[in-house]
N, C-alpha and C positions, 0 to 999 in steps of 0.2 A: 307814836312819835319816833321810839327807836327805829320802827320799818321804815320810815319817810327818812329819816337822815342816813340810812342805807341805801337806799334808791338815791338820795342825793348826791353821794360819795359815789356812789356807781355809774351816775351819768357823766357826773365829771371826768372821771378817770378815761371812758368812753370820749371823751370829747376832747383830752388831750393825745389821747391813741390814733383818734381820726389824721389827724394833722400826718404823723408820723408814717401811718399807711401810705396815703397819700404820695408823700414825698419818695417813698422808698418806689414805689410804681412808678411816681414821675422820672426817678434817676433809672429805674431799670428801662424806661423806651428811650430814655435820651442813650444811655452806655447802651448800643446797640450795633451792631451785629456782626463785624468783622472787617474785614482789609486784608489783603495778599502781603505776606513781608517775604515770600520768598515766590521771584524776586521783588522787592522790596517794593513797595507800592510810595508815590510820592508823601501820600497821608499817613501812610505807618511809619517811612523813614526821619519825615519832620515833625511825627510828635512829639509827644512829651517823653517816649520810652525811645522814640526812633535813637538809634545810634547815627544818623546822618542827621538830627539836629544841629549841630553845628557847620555843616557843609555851609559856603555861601549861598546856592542857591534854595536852602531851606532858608535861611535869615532872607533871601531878599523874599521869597513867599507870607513868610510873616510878616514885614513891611508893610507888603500888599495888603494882608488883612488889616492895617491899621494896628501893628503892634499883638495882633488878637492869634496866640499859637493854636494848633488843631487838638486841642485836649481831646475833642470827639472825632477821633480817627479812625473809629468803626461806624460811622453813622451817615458816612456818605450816600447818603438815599432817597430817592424821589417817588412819590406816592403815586399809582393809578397808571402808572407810564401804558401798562397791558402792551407791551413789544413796539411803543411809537415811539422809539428813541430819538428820532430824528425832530419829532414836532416837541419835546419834551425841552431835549438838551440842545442848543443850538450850537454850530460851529464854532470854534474856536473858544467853546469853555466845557469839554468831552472831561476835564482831571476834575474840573471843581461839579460836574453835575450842572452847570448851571446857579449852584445856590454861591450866594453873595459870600459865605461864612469861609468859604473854600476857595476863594479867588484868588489867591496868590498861587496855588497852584498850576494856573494855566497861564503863568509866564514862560514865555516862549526862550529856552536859554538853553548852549550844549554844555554845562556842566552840569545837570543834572545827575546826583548820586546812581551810578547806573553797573547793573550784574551782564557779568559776561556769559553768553551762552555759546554754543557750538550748531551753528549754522546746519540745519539736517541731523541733528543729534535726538536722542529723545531730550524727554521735558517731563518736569512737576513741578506743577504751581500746589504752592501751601498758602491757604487762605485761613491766617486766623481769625476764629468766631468767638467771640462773646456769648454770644446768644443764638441756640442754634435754631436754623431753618432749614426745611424743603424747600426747592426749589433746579433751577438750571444754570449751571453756571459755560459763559462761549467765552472763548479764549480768543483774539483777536489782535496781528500785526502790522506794524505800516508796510505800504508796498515798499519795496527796491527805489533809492532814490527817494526817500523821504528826508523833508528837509527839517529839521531839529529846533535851526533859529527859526522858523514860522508857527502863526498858531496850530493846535491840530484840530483838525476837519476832517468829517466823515469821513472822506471820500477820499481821506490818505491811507483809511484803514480796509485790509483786505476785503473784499465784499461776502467771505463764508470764513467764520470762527478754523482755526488750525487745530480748536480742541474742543471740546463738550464734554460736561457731566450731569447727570442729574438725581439728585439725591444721592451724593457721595456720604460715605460713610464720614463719622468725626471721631476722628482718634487725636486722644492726645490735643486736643482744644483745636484741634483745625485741619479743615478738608483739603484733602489735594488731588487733585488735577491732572491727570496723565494723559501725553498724546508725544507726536515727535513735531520740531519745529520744522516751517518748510524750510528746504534746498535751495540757494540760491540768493539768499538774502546777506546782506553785509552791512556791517560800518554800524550807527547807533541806531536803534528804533523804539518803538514805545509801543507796550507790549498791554491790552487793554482789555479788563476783565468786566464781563458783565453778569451779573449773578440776580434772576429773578425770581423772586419766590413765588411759590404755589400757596404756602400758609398764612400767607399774607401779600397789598396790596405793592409792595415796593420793590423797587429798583435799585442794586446797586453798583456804585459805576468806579471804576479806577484807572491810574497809571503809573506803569511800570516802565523805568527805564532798565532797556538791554543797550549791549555789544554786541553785536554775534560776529562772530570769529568763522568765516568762510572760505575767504583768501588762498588760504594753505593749499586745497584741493588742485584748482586749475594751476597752478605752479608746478605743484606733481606731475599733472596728466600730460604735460608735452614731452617728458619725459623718454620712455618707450618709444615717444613717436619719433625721436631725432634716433633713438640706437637703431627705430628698424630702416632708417635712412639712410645709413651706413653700411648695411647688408649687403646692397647689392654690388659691391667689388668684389665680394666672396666668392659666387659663382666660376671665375676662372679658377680656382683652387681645387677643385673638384674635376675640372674638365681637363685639366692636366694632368692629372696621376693617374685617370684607365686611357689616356691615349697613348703616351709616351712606352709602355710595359709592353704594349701589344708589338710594335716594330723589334725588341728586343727580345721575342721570344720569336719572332720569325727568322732574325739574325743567328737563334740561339737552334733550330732546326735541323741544319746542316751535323750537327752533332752527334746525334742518335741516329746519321746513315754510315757513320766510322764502322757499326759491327757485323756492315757487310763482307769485311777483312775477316771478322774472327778471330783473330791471331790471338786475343783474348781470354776469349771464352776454350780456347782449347785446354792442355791440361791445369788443373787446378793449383794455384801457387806457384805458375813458373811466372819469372820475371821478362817485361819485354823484350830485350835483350834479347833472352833464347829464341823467342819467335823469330826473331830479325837473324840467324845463325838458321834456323833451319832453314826460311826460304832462301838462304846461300847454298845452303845445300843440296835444296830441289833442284835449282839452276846445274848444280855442278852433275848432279845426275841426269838431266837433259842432257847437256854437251857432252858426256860419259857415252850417250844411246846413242846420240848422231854420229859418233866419231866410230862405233864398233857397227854400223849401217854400212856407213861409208868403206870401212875396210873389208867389209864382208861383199860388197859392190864391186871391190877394185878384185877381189882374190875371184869371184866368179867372172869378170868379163876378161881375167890373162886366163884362165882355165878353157875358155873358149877360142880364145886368138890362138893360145896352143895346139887344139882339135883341129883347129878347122888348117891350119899349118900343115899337121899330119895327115890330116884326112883316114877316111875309116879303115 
């Protein structure tokens, strides 16, 4: 009897422990398996932890649910997708996945809570996980010209991911994402994570509102192009200063034939002056020679008028 009301007591205990398994399994697939909060994902910003709960366009997303907030904001997920995302999710509901519980997400509005990022700059997406998987995660933005108040559709989103990972490591409760944004994009966009597992059957899908900050660039770049536009008056600046020198040293020629005189270079330390006193003086010794020629001319031709008077 006592073995039988130990078996009895044992099944019981058993049978309220069932229940309790159970439950704890059912809550661990429902709390499952992550969301991007940086930058911020619609479903991590308007949950129950988002700090952009209170934005209006969180309250008017919960609305949309019928009052109903995103408690499961890691659970954005669609089963068996196997890369048909297109037959899966249809246009214009890419934030809610398609599922009903998520639908206030894919109201089309520009005040969504949104991170500024730098246009060509690098990037990391931080995905927090819950519950970790294997799997791929592509990173994905709208083209140039993406319009914000419209739904979003496929075929607003780039046609090749700007980033890829697969099986990133989990540090710190959540994978991140490295690649650089493209070049060229501006004004608000929605930045769209796809993350599919290998360890499992599901799909899951997000949106993130950006800014990207591009502007600044081509504002710069005309820059240089107006100073080198300016350049070209320079050129005369240069073509005048080896013309003008060369006539001045031909003017300046004449100079260096002065020391055909020498009156200079004769004794060392006498002053010009003296030069200019001696060839006074050469002259006066010329006229010195001619005048004792002259009288040596006149004394020889009376010395013969005399002779030839006499005769021999």
């Amino acid at each position: 009897m006592t073995a039988h009301r130990t078996a009895v007591a044992a099944a019981t205990a058993l049978i309220g422990v069932v229940p309790l398994v159970l439950s704890t399994v059912a809550a661990g697939a429902a709390h499952a398996h992550g969301a991007p909060t940086d930058p911020v994902s619609r479903v991590a910003g308007c949950g129950p932890e988002g700090a952009q709960r209170a934005s209006a366009a969180c309250r008017a997303a919960v609305a949309a649910n019928g009052g109903s907030a995103f408690d499961e904001w890691d659970n954005l997920r669609v089963a068996d997708v196997r890369g048909r995302d297109r037959a899966f999710v249809p246009d214009g509901q890419l934030c809610s996945a398609g599922l009903d519980a998520y639908r206030g997400l894919d109201i089309a509005r520009t005040d969504w809570p949104a991170t500024a990022l730098k246009s060509g700059a690098g990037f990391t997406l931080t995905y927090r996980s819950t519950i970790p998987h294997k799997g791929t995660f592509s990173l994905y933005l709208t083209k140039e010209g993406h319009d914000p108040a419209a739904p979003l559709r496929w075929d607003d989103l780039a046609d090749k991911p700007f980033a890829t990972a697969t099986d990133p490591e989990l540090a710190d409760g959540a994978y991140r994402i490295t690649g650089r944004l493209p070049a060229g994009l501006t004004g608000r966009h929605v930045l769209y994570t796809v993350w599919r597992n290998s360890d499992t059957p599901d799909t899951y899908y997000s949106c993130s509102d950006v800014v990207l900050e591009g502007a600044a660039k081509p504002d710069t770049e005309p820059v240089p192009e107006k100073q080198g536009a300016e350049k070209p008056p320079a050129p005369p600046v240069p073509a005048k200063s080896p013309a003008q020198p060369v006539p001045e040293q031909q003017s300046a020629q004449p100079v260096p034939e002065q020391p055909a005189a020498q009156p200079v270079a004769e004794p060392a330390g006498q002053p010009a002056a003296a030069s200019a006193d001696r060839g006074d003086d050469r002259q006066m010794v010329l006229a010195g020679g001619a005048a004792a020629v002259l009288a040596l001319l006149g004394v020889g031709t009376s010395a013969l008028i005399r002779r030839r008077r006499t005769g021999p």
